[in-house]
PyMOL Python script that loads the backbone (N, CA, C, O; Angstrom):
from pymol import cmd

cmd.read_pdbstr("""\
ATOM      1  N   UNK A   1     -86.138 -46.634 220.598  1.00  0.00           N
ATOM      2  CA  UNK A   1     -86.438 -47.852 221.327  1.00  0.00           C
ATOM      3  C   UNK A   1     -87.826 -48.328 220.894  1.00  0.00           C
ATOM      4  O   UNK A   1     -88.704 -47.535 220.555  1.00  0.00           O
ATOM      5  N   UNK A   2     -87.989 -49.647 220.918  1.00  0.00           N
ATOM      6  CA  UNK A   2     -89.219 -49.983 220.242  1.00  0.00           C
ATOM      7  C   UNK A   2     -89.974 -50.498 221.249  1.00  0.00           C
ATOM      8  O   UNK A   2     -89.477 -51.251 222.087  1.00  0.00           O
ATOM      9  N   UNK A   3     -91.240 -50.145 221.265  1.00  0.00           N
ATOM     10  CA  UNK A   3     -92.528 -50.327 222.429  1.00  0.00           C
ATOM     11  C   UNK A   3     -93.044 -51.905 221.702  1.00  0.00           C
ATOM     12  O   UNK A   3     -92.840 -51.919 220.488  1.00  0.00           O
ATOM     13  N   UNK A   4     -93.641 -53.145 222.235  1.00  0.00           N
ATOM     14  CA  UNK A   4     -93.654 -53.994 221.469  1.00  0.00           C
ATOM     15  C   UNK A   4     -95.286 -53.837 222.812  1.00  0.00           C
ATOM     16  O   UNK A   4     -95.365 -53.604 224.018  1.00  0.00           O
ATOM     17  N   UNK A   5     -96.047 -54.052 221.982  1.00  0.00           N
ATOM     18  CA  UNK A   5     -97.845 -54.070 222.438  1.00  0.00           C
ATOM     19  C   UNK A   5     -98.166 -55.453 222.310  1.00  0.00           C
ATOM     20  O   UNK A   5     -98.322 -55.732 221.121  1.00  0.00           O
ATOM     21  N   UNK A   6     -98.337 -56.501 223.127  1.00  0.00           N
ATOM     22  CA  UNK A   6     -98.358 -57.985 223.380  1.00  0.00           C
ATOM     23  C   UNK A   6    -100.483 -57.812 222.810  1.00  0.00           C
ATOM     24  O   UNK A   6    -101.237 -57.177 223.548  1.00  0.00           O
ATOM     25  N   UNK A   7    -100.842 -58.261 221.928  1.00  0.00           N
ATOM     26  CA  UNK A   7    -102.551 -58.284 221.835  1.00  0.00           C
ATOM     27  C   UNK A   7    -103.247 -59.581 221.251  1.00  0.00           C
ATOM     28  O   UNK A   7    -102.672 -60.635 221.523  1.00  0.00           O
ATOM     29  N   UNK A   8    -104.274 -59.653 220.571  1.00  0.00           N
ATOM     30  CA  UNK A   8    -105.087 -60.307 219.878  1.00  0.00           C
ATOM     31  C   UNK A   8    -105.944 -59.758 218.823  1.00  0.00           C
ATOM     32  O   UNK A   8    -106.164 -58.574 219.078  1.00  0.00           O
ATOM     33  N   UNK A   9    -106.468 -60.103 217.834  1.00  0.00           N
ATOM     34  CA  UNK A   9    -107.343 -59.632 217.144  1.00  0.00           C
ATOM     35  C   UNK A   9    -108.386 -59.733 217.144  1.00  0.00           C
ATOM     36  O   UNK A   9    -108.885 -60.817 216.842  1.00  0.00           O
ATOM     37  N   UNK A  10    -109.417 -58.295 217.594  1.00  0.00           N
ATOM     38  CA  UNK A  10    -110.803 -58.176 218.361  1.00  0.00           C
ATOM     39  C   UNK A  10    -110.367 -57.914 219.786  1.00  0.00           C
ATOM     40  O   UNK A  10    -111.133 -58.326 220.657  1.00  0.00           O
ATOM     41  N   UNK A  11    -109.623 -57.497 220.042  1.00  0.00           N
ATOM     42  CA  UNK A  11    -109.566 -57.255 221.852  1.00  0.00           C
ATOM     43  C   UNK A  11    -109.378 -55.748 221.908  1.00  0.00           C
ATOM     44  O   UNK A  11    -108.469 -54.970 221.621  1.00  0.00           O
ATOM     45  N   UNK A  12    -110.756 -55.644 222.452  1.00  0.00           N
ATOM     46  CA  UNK A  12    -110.828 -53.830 222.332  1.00  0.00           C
ATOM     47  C   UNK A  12    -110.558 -53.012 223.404  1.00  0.00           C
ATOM     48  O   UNK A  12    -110.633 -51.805 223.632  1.00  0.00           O
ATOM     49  N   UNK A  13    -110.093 -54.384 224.227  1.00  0.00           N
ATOM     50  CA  UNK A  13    -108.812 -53.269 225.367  1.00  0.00           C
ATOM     51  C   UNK A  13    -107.721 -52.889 224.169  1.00  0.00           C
ATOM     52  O   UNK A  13    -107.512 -51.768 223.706  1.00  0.00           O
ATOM     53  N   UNK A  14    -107.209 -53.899 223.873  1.00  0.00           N
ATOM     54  CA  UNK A  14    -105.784 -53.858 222.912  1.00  0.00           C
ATOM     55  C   UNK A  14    -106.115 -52.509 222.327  1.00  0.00           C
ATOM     56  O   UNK A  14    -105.303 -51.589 222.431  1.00  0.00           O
ATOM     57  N   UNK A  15    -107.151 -52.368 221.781  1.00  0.00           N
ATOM     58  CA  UNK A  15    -107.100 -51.259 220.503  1.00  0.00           C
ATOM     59  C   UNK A  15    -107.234 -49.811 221.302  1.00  0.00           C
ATOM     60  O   UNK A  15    -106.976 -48.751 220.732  1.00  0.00           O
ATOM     61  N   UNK A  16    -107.752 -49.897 222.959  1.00  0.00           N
ATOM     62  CA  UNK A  16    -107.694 -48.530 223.365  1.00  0.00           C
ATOM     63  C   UNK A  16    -105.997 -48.283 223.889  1.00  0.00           C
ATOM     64  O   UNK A  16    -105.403 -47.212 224.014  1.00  0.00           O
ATOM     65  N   UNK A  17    -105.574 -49.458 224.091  1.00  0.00           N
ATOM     66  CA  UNK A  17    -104.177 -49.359 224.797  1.00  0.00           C
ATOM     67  C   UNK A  17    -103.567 -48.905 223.385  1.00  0.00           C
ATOM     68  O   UNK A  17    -102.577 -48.273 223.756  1.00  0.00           O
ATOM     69  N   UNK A  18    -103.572 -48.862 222.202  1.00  0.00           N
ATOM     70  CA  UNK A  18    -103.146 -48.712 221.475  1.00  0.00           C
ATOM     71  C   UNK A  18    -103.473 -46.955 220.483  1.00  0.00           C
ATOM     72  O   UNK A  18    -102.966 -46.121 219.733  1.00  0.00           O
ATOM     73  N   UNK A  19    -104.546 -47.290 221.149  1.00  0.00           N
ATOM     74  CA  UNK A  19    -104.372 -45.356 221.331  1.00  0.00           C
ATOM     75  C   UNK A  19    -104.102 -44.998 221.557  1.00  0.00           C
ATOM     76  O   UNK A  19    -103.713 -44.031 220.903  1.00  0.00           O
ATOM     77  N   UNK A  20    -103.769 -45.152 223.142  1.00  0.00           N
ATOM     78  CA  UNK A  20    -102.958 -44.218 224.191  1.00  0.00           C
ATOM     79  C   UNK A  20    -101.803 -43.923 223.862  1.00  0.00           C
ATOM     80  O   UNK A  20    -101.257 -42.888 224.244  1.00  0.00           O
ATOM     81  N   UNK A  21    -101.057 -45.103 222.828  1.00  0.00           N
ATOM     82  CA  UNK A  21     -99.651 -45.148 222.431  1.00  0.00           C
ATOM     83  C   UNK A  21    -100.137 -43.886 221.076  1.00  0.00           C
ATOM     84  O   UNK A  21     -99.576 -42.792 221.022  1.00  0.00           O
ATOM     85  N   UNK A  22    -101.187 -44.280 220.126  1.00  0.00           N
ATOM     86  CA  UNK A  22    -100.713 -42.969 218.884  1.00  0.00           C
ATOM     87  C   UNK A  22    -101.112 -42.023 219.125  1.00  0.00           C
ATOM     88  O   UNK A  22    -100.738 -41.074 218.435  1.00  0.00           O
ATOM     89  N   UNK A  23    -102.496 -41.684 220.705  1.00  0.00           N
ATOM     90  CA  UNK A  23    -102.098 -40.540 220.896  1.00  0.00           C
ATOM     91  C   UNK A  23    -100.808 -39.390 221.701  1.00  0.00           C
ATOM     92  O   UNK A  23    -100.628 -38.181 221.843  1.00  0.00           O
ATOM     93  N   UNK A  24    -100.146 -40.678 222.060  1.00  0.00           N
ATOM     94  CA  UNK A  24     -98.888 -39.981 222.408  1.00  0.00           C
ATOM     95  C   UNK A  24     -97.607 -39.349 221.705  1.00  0.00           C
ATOM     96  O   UNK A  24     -96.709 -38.572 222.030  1.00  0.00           O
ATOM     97  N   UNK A  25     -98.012 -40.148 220.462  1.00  0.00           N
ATOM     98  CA  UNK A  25     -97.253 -39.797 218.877  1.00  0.00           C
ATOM     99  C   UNK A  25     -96.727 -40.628 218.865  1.00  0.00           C
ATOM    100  O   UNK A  25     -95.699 -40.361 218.242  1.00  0.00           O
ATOM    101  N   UNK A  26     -96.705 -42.039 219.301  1.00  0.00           N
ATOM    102  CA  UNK A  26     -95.498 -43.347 219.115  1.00  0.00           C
ATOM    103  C   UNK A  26     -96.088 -44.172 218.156  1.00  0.00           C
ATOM    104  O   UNK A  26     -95.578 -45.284 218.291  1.00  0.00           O
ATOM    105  N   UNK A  27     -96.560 -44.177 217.639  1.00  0.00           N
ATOM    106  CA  UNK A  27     -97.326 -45.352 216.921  1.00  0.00           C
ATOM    107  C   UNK A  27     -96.197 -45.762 215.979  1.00  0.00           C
ATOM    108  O   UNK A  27     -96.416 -46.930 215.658  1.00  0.00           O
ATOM    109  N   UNK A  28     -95.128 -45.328 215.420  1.00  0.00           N
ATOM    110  CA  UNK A  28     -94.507 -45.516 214.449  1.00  0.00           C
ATOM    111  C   UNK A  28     -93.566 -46.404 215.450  1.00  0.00           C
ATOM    112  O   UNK A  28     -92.942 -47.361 214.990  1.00  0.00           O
ATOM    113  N   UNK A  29     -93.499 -46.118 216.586  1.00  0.00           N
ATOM    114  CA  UNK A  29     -92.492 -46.912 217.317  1.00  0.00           C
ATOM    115  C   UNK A  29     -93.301 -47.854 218.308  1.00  0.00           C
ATOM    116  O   UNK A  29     -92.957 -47.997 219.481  1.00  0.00           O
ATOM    117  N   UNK A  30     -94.361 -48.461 217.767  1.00  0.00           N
ATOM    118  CA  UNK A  30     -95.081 -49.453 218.452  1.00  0.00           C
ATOM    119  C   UNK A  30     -94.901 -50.693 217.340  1.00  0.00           C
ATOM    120  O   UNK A  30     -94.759 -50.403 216.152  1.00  0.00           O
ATOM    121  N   UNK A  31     -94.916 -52.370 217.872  1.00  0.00           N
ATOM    122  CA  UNK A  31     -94.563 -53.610 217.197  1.00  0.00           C
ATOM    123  C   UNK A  31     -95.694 -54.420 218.040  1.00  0.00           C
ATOM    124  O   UNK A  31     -95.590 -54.855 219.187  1.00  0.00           O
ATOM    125  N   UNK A  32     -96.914 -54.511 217.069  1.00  0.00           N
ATOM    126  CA  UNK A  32     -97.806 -55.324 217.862  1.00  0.00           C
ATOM    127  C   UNK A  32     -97.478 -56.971 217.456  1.00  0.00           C
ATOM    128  O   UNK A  32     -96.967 -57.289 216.382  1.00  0.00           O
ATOM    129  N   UNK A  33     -97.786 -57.737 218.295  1.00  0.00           N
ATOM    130  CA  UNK A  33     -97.370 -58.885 218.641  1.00  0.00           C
ATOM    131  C   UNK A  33     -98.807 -59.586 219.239  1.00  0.00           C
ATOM    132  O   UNK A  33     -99.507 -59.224 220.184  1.00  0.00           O
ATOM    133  N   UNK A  34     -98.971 -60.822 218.234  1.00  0.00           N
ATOM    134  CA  UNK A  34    -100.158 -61.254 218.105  1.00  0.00           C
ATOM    135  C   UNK A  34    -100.358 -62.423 219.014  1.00  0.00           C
ATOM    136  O   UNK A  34    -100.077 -63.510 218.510  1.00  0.00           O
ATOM    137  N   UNK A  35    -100.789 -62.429 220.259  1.00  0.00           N
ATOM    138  CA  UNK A  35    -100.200 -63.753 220.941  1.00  0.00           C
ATOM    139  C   UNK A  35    -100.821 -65.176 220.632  1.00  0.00           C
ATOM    140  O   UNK A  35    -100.253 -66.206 220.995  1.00  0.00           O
ATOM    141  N   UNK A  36    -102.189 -65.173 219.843  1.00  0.00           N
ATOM    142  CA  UNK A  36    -102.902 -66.187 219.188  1.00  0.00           C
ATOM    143  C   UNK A  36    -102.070 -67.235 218.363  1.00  0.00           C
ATOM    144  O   UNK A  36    -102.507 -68.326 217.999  1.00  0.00           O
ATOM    145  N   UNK A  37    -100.753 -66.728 218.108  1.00  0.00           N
ATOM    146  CA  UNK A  37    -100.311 -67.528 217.403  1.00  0.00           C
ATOM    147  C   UNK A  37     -98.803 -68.414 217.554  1.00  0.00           C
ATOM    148  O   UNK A  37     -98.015 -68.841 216.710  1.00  0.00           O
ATOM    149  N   UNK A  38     -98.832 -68.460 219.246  1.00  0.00           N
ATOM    150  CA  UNK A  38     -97.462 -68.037 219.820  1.00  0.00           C
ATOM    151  C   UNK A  38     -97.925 -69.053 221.094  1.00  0.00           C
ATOM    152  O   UNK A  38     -98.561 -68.518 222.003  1.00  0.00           O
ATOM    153  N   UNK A  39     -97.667 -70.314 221.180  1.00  0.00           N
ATOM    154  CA  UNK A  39     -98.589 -71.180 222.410  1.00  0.00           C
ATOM    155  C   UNK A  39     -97.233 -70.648 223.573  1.00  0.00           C
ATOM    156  O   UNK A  39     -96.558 -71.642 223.842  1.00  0.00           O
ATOM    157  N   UNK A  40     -96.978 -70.042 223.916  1.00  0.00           N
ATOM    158  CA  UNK A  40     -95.619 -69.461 224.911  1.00  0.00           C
ATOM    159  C   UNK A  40     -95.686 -68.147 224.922  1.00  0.00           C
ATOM    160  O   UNK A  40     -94.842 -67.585 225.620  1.00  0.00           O
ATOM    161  N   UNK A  41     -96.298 -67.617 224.461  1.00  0.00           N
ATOM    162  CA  UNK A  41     -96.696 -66.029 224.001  1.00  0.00           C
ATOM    163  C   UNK A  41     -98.389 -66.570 225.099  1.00  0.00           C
ATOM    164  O   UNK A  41     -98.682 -66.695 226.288  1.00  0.00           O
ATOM    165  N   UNK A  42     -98.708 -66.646 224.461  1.00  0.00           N
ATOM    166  CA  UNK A  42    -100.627 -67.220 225.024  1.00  0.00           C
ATOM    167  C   UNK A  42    -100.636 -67.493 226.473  1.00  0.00           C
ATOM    168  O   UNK A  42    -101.324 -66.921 227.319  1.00  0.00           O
ATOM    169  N   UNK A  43     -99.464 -68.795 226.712  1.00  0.00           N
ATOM    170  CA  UNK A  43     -99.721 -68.984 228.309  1.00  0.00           C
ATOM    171  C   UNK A  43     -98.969 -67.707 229.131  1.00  0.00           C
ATOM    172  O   UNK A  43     -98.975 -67.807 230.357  1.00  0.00           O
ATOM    173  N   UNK A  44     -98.440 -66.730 228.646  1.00  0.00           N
ATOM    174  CA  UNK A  44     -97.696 -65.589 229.337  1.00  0.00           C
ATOM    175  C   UNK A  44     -98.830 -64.784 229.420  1.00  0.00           C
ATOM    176  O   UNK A  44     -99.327 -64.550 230.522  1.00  0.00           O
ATOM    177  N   UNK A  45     -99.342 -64.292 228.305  1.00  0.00           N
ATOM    178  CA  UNK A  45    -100.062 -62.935 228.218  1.00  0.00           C
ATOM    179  C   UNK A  45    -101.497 -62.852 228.233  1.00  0.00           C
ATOM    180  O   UNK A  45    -102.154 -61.829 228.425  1.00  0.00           O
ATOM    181  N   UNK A  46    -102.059 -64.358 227.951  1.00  0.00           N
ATOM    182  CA  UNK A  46    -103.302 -64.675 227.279  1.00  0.00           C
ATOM    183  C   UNK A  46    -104.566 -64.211 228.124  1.00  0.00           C
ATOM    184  O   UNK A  46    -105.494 -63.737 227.470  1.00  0.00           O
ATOM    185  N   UNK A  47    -104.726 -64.305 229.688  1.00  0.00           N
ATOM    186  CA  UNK A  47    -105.671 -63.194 230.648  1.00  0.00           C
ATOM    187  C   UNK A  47    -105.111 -62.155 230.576  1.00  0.00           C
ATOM    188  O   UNK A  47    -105.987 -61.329 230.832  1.00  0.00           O
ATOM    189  N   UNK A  48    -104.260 -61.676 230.402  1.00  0.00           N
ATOM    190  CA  UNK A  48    -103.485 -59.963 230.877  1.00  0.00           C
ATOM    191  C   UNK A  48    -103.231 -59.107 229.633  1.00  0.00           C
ATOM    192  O   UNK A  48    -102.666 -58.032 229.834  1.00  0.00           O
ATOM    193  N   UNK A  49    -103.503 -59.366 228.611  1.00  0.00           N
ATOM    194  CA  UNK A  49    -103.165 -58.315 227.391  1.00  0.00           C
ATOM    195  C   UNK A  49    -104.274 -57.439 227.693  1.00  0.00           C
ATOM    196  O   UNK A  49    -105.229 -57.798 228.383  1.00  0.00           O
ATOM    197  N   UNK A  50    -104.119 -55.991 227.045  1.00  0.00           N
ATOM    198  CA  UNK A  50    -103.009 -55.908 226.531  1.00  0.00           C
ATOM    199  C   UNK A  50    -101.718 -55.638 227.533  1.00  0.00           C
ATOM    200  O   UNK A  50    -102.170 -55.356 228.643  1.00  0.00           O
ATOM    201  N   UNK A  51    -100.323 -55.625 227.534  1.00  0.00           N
ATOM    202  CA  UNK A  51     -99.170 -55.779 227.793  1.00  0.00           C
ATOM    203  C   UNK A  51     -98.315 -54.882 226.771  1.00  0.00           C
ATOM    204  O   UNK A  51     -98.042 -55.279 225.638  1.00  0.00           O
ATOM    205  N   UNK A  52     -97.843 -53.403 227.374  1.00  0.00           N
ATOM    206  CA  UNK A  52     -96.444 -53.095 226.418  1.00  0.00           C
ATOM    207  C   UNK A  52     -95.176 -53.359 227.301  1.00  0.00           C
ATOM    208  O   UNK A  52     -94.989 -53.152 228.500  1.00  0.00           O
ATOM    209  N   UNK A  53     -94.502 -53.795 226.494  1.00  0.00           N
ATOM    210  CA  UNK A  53     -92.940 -54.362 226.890  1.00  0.00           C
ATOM    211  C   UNK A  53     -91.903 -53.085 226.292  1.00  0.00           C
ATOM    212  O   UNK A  53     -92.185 -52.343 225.351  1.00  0.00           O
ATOM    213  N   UNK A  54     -90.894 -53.060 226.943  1.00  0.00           N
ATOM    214  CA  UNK A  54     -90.073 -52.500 226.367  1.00  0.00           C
ATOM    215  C   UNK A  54     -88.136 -53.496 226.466  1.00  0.00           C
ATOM    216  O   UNK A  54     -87.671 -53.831 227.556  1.00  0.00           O
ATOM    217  N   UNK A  55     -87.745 -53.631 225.763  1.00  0.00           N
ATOM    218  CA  UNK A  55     -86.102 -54.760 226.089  1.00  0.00           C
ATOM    219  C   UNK A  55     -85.553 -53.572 226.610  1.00  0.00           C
ATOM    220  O   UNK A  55     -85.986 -52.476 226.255  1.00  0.00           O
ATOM    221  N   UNK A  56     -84.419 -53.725 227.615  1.00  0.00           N
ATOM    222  CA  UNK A  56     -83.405 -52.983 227.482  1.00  0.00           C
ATOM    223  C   UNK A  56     -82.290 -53.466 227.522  1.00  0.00           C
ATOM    224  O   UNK A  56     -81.975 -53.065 228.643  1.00  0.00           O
ATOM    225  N   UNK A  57     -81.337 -54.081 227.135  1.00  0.00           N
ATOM    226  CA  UNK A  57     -79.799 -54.643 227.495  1.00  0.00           C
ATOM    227  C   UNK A  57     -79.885 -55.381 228.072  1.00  0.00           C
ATOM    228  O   UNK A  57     -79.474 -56.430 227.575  1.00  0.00           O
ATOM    229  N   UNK A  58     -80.401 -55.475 229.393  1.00  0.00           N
ATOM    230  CA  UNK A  58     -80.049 -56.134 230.402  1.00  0.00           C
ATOM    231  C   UNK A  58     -81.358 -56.584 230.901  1.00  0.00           C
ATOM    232  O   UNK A  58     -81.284 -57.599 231.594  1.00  0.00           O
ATOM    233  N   UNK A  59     -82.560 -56.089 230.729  1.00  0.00           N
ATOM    234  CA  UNK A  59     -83.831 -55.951 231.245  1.00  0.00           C
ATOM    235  C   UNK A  59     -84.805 -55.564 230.276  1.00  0.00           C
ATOM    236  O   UNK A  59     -84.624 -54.818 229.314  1.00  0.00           O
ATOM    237  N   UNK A  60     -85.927 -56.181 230.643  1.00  0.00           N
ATOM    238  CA  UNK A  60     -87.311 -55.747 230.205  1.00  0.00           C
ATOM    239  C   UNK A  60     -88.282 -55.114 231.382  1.00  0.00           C
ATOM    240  O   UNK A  60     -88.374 -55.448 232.563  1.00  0.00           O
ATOM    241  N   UNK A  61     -88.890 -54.211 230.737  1.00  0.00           N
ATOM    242  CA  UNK A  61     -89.377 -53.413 231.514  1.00  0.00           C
ATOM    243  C   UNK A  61     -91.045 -53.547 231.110  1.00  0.00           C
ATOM    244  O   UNK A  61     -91.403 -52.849 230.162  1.00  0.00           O
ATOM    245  N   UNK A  62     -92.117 -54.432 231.797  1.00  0.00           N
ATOM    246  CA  UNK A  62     -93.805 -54.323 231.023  1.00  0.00           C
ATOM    247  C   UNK A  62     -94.385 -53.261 231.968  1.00  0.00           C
ATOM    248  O   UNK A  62     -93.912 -52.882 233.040  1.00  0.00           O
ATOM    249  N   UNK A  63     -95.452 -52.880 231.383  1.00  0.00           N
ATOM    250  CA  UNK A  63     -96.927 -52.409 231.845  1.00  0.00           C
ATOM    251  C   UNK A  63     -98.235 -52.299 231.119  1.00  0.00           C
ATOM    252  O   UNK A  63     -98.790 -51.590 230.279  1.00  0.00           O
ATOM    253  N   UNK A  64     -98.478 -53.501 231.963  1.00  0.00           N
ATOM    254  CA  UNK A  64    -100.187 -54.726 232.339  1.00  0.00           C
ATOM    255  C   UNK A  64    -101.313 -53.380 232.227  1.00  0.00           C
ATOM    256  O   UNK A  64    -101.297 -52.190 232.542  1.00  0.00           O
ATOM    257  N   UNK A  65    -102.079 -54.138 231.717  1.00  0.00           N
ATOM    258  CA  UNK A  65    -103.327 -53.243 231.576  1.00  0.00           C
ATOM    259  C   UNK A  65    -103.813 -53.384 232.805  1.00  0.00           C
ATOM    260  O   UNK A  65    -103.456 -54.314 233.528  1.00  0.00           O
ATOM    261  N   UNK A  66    -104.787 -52.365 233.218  1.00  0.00           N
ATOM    262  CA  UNK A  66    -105.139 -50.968 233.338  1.00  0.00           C
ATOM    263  C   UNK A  66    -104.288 -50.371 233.160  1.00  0.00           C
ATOM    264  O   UNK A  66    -103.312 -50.727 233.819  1.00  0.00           O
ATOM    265  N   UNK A  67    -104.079 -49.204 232.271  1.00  0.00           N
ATOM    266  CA  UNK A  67    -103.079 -47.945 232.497  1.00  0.00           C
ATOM    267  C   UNK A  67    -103.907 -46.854 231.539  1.00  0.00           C
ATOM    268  O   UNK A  67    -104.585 -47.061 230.533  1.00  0.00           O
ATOM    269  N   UNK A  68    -103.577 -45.563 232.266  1.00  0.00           N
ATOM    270  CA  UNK A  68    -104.279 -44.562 231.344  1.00  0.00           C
ATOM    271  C   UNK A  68    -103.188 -44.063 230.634  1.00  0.00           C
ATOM    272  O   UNK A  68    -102.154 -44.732 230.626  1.00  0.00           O
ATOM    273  N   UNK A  69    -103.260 -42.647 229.835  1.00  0.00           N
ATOM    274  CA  UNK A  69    -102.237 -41.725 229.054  1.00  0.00           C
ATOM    275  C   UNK A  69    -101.301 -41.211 230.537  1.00  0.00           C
ATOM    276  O   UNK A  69    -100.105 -40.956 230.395  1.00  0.00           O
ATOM    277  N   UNK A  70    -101.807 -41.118 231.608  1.00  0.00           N
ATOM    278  CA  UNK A  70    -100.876 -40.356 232.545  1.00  0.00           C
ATOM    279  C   UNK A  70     -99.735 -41.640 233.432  1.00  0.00           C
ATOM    280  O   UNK A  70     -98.691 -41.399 234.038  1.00  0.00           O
ATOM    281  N   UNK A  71    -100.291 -42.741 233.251  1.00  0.00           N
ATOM    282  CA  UNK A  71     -99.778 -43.971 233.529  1.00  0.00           C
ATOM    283  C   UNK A  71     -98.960 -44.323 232.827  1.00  0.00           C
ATOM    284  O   UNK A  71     -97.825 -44.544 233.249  1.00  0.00           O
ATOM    285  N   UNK A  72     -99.421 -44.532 231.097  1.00  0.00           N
ATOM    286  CA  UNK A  72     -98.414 -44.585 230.161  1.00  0.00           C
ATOM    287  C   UNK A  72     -97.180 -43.695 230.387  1.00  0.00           C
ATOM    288  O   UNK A  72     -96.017 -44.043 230.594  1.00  0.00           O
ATOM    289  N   UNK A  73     -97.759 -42.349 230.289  1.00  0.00           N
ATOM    290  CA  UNK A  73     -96.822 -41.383 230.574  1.00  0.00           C
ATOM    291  C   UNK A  73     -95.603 -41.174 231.213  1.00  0.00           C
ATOM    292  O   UNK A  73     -94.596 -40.601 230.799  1.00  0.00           O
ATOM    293  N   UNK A  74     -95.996 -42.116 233.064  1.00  0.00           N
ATOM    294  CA  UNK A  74     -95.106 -41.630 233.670  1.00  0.00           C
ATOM    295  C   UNK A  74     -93.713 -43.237 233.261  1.00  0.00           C
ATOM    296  O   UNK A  74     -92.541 -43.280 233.635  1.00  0.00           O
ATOM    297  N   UNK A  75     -94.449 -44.258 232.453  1.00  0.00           N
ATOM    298  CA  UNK A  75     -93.680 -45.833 232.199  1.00  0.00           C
ATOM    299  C   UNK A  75     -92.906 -45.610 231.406  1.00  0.00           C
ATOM    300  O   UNK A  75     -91.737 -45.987 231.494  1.00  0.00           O
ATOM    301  N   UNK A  76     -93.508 -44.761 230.179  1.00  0.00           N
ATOM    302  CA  UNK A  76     -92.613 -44.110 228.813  1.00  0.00           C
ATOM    303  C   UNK A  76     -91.385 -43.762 229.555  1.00  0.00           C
ATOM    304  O   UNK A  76     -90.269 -44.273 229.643  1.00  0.00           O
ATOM    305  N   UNK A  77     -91.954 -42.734 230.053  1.00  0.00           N
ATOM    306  CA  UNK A  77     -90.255 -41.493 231.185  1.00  0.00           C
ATOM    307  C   UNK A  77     -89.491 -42.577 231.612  1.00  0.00           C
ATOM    308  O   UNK A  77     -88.335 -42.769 231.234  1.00  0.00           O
ATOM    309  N   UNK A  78     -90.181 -43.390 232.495  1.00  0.00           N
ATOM    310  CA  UNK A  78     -89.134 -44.306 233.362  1.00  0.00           C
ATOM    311  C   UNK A  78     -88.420 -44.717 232.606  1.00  0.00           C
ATOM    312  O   UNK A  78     -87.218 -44.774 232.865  1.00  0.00           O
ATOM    313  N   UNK A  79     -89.027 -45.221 231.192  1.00  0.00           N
ATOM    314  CA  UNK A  79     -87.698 -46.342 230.383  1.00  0.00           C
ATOM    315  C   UNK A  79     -87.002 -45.737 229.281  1.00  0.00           C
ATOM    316  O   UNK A  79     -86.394 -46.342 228.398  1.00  0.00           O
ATOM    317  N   UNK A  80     -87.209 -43.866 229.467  1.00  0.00           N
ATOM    318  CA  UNK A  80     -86.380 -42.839 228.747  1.00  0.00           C
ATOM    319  C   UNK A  80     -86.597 -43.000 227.307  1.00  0.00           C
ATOM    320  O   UNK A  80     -85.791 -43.218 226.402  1.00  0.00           O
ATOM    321  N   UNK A  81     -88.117 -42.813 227.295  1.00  0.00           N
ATOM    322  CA  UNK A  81     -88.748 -42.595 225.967  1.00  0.00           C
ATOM    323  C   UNK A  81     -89.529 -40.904 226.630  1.00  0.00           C
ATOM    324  O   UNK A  81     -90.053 -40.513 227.673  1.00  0.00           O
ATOM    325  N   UNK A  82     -89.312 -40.546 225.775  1.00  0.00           N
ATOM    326  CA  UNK A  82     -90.133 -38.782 226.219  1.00  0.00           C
ATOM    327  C   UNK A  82     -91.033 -38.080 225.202  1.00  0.00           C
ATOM    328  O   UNK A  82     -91.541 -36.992 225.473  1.00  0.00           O
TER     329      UNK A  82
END
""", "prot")
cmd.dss("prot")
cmd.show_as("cartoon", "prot")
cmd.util.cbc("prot")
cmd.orient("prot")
């Protein structure tokens, strides 16, 4: 399942939220998504990035920054990434 990381370039929340993901070992299954370039992307995310999304079938599942590794942790589980 692919983690899609909603960011900007220079946003150094983005880049710690984006640790949290390779230190969890996902990085290969992270799709960053640049919202600067996306005027519908921008008015969604543009105060609140970073933002990881996950699709599922039927649903999308986000979680909005603040989140730590144990936060990530327990969002990963919920959407049956382990």
């Amino acid at each position: 399942m692919l983690i899609t990381l909603y960011s900007t370039e220079g946003c150094h929340l983005c880049e710690q939220a984006y640790g949290l993901l390779k230190d969890a070992g996902l990085q290969e299954r992270v799709q960053v998504v640049d919202i600067a370039f996306d005027d519908a992307l921008f008015s969604r995310y543009g105060v609140t990035i970073p933002v990881l999304s996950i699709q599922h079938s039927d649903s999308i599942s986000e979680l909005g920054w603040p989140f730590n590794a144990a936060e990530l942790a327990a969002w990963l589980n919920s959407n049956g990434i382990n």
